[in-house]
C-alpha positions in Angstrom: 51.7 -37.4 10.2 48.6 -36.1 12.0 46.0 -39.0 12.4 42.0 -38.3 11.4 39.9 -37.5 14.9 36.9 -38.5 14.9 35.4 -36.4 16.9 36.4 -33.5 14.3 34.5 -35.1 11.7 38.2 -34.8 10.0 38.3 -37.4 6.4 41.2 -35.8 4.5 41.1 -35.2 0.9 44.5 -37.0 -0.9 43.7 -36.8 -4.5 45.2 -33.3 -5.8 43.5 -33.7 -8.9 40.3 -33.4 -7.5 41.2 -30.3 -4.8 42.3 -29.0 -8.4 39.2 -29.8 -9.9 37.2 -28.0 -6.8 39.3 -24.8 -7.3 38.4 -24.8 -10.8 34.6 -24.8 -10.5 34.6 -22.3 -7.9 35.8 -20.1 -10.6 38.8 -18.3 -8.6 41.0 -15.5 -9.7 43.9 -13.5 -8.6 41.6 -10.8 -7.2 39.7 -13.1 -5.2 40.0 -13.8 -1.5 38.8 -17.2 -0.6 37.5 -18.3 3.0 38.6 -22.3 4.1 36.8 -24.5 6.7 39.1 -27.0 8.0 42.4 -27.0 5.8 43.5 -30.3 7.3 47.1 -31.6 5.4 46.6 -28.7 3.0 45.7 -30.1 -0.2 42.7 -28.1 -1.2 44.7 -25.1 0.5 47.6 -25.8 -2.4 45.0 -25.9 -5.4 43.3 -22.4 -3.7 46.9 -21.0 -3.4 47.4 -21.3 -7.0 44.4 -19.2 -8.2 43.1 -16.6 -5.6 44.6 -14.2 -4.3 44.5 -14.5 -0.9 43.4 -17.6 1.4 42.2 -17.4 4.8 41.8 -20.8 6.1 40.8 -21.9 9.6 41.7 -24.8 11.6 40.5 -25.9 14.8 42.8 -28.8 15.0 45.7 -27.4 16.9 48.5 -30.4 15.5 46.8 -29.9 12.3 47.2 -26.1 13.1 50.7 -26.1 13.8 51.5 -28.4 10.5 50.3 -26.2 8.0 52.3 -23.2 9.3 55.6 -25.2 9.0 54.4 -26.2 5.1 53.0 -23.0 4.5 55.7 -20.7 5.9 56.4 -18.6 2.4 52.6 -17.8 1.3 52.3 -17.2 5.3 55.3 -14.9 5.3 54.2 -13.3 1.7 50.6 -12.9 3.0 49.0 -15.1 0.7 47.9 -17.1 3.8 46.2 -16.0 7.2 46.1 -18.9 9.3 43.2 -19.0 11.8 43.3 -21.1 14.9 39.4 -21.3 15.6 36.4 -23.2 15.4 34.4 -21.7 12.2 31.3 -21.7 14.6 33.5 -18.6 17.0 34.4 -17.0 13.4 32.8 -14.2 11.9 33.8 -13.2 8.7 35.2 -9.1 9.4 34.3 -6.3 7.1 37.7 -6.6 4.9 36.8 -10.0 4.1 34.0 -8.2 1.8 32.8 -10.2 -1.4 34.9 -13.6 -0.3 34.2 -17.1 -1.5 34.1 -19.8 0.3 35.5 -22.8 -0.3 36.1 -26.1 1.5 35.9 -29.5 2.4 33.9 -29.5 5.5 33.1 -31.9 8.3 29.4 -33.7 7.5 28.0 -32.9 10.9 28.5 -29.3 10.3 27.0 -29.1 6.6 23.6 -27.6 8.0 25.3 -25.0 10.7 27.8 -23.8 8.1 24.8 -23.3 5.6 23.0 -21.6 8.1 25.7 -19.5 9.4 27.2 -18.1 6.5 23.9 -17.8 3.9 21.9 -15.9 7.2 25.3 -13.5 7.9 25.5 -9.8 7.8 28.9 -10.5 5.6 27.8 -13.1 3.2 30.3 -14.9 0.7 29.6 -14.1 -3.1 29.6 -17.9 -3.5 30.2 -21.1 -1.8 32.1 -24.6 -3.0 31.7 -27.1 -0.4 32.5 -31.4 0.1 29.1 -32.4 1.3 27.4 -36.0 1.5 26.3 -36.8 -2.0 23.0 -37.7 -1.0 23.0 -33.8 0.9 24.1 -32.4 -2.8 21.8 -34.6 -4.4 18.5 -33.4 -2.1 19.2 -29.5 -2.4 20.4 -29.4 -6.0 18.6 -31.9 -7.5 15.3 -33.2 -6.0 11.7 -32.0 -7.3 10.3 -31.9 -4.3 11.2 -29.5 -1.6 12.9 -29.7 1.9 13.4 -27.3 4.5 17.1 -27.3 3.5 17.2 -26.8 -0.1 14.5 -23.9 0.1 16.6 -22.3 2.7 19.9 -22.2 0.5 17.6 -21.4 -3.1 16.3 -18.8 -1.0 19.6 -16.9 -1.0 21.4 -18.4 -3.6 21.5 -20.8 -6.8 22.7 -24.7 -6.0 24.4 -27.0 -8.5 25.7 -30.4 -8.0 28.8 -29.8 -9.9 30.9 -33.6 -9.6 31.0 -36.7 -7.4 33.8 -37.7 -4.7 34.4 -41.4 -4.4 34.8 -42.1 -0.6 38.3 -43.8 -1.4 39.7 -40.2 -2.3 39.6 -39.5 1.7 41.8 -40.7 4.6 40.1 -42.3 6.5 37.7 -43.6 3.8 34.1 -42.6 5.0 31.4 -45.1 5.1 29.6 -42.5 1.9 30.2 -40.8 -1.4 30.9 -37.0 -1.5 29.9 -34.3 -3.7 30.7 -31.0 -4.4 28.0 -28.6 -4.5 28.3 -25.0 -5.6 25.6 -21.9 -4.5 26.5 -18.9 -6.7 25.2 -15.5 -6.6 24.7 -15.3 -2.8 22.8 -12.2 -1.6 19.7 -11.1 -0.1 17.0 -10.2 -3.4 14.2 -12.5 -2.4 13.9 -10.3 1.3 13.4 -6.7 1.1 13.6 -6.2 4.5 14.7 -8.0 7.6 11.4 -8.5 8.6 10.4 -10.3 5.5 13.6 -12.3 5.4 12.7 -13.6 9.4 8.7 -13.9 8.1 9.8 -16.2 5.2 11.5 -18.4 7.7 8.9 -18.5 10.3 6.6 -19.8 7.8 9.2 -22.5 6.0 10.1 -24.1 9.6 6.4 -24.2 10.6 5.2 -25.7 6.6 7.9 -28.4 7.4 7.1 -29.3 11.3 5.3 -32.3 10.1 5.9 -33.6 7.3 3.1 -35.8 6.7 0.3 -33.4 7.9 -1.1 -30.8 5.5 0.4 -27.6 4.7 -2.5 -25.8 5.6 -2.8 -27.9 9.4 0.9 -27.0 10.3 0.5 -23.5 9.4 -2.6 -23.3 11.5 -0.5 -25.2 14.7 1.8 -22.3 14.5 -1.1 -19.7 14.7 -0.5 -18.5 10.8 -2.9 -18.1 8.2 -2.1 -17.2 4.0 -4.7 -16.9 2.3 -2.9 -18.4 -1.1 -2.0 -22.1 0.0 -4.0 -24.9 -1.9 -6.5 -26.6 0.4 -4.6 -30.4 -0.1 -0.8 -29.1 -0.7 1.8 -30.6 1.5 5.0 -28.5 2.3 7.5 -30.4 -0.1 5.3 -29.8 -3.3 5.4 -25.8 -3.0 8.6 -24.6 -5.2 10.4 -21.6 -3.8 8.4 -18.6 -5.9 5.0 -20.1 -3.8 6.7 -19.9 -0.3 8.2 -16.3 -1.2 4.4 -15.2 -2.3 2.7 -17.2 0.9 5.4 -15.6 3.2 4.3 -12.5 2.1 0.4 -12.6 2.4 1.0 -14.8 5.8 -0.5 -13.2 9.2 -1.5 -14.0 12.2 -5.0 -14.2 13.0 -6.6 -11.5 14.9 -7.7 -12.3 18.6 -11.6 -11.3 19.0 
């Protein structure tokens, strides 16, 4: 049996009743092809198995790696399975992997980065399912207030905290509670153009720079002016509609 490294982040799920229960709310189906971050021993792959069609799951780990081929040999052979031997930061989802979900239990110091990397791509999933910190699923699904990270992922998609993980269903136990959190109907509405989509982002990074300064002060730090932000407003009070309408009527002052 392959032992946990730490310095892969790796805390196995063993409870196939709740990779089941992951499957489920990600609402697969035959005609789906699902995209997994870090298979480990294989027991979320199983419960995926079952209900899409196709699984593409990479693995950096190369014991880990060379494991799950041996267990997964038929829905390898029957291509069910594509294996991937990477790190998901060198992977790119290619054009035939058009309208996939993705699903997984993923390492905690990577939950920002794989946001990031798959909400901001040119080939962006129709949905995601991930094992996150429950206090991460908690913030961006369920907080009034604002952060830099929920905004970012409402931006492109909508967040739900759909169930608790108790740390004891992982091997080795880690030291916090899990969650799984669920961002349906992915796409890129909210940003007519690229431009608009870089502008919004611009303006989101520099309204959260500090958090306890006012809105209006960081904005004018990073040489930006909108004419719509409330004199006393601080970044984390400002739901998503407000950034979308300041990102739009945001310029730079002109030099005299």
């Amino acid at each position: 049996m392959v032992r946990a490294k730490k310095s892969l982040g790796q805390n196995f799920l063993m409870h196939a009743r709740i990779a089941e229960r992951i499957a489920n709310v990600a609402h697969l189906t035959p005609e789906d092809t699902v995209l997994e971050i870090g298979p480990g021993t294989g027991m979320l792959t199983r419960a995926l198995l079952a209900r899409a069609g196709k699984v593409v799951a990479v693995e950096t780990d190369g014991e880990l790696y060379a494991e799950l081929r041996v267990t997964f040999a038929d829905a390898i052979a029957a291509g069910r399975l594509a294996l991937v031997h990477r790190d998901i930061r060198d992977f790119a989802p290619s054009a035939d992997l058009h309208g996939y979900r993705l699903v997984a239990n993923i390492p905690y110091y990577l939950t920002g980065e794989i946001f990031r990397m798959f909400l901001e791509a040119k080939n962006q999933p129709r949905s995601m399912t991930l094992l996150v910190q429950k206090e991460v699923a908690e913030r961006i699904a369920r907080s009034g207030k604002g952060s830099l990270l929920s905004l970012s992922i409402r931006a492109y998609g909508t967040p739900k905290y759909e169930f608790t993980v108790p740390r004891g269903a992982f091997r080795p136990a880690p030291n916090v509670d899990s969650a799984v959190l669920s961002i349906r109907d992915i796409s890129r509405k909210n940003f007519p153009s690229p431009e608009e989509e870089r502008r919004f982002f611009s303006l989101l990074r520099a309204g959260f720079a500090h958090k306890r300064k006012l809105l209006a002060n960081n904005l004018k730090e990073a040489g930006l002016i909108s004419e719509d932000i409330p004199e006393k407003a601080r970044a984390e009070d400002l739901s998503l509609v407000d950034w979308l309408a300041f990102a739009r009527s945001s310029h730079r002052p002109r030099e005299h």
